[in-house]
C-alpha positions as CSV (number, residue, x, y, z in Angstrom):
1,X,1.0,31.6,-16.2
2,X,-1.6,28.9,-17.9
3,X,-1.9,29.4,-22.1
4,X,-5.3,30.5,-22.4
5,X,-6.4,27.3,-25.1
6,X,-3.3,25.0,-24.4
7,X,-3.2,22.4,-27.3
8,X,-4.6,19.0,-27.3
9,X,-2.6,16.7,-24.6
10,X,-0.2,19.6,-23.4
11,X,-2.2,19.1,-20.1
12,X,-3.0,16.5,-18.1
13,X,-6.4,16.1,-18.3
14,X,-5.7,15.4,-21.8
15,X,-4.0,12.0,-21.1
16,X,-5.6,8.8,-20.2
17,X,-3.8,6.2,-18.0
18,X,-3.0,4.1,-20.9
19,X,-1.3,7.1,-22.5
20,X,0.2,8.1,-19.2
21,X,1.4,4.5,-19.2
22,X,3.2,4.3,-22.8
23,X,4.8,7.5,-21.5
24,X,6.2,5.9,-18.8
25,X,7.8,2.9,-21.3
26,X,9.0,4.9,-24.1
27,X,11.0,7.1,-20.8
28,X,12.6,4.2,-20.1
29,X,13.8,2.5,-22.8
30,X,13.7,5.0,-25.2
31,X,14.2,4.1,-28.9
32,X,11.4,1.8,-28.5
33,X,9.9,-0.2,-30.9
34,X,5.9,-0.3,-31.0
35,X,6.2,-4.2,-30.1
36,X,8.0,-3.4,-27.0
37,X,5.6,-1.4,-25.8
38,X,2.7,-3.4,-26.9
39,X,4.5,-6.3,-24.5
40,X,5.5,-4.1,-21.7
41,X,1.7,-3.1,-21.5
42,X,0.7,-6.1,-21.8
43,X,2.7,-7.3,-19.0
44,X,0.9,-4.8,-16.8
45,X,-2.4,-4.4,-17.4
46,X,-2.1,-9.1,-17.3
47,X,-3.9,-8.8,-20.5
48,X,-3.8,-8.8,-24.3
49,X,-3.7,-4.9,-25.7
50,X,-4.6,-5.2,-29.7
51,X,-3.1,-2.8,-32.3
52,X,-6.3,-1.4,-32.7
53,X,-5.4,0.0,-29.1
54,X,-1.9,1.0,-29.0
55,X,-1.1,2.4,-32.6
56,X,-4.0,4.9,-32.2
57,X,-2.8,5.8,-28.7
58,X,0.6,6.5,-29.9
59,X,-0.2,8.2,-33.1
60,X,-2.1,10.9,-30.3
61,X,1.0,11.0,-28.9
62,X,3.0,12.2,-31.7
63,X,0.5,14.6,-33.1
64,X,0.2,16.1,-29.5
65,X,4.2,16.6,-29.7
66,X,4.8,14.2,-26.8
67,X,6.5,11.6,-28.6
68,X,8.9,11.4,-32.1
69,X,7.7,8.1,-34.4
70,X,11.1,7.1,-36.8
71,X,11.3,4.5,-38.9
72,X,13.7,2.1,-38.1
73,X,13.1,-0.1,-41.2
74,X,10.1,-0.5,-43.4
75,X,7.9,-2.5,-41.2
76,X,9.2,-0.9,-37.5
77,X,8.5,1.9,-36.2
78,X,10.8,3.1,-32.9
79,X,9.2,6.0,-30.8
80,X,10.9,8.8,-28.3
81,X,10.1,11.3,-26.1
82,X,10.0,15.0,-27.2
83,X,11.6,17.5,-25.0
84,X,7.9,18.3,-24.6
85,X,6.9,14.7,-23.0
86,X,9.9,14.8,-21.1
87,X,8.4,17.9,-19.5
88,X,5.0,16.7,-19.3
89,X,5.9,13.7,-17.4
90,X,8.5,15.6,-15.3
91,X,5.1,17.2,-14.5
92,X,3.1,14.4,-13.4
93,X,6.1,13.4,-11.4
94,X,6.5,15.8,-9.5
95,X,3.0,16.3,-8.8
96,X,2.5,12.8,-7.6
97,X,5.6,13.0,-5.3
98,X,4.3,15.9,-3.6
99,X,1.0,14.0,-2.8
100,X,2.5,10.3,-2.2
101,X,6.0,10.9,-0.5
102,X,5.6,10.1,2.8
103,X,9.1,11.3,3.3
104,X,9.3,8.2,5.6
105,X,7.4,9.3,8.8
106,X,4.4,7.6,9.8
């Protein structure tokens, strides 16, 4: 059963691919320092992404509960996933398996 007024990125409509995305980097190599996934998005999307880009996107993050900013010293920051964005990815997962397996029959 849905909430009826689900928070602020607890859904997916919430997320934007380039949230999606720093989702996906965090999951995988999780600490992570904001650097890391400046250059792993970077490599991606073949272009430069700017601070004024990423820091906001991940600050949305956090305060949506998706994703736990430590300090790691006093100039770097290292980001996690919450048992929430674990779930919320799990989500979108599983969602675009059922539509995109082909379960190798053509």
């Amino acid at each position: 059963m849905a909430q009826a007024n689900p928070t602020p990125g607890q859904t997916a409509q919430d997320m934007t691919d380039f949230r999606w995305n720093a989702l996906y980097v965090i999951a995988a190599r999780e600490p992570v320092m904001g650097l890391n996934i400046k250059t792993e998005l970077e490599d991606y999307y073949e272009t430069e992404i700017n601070h004024g880009r990423l820091y906001p996107n991940l600050d949305k993050l956090v305060d949506w509960g998706l994703v736990e900013k430590r300090e790691r010293d006093k100039r770097t920051n290292e980001y996690l996933l919450t048992s929430r964005g674990e779930a919320l990815l799990a989500r979108k997962q599983g969602w675009e398996s059922e539509r995109f397996d082909t379960g190798g029959s053509a």
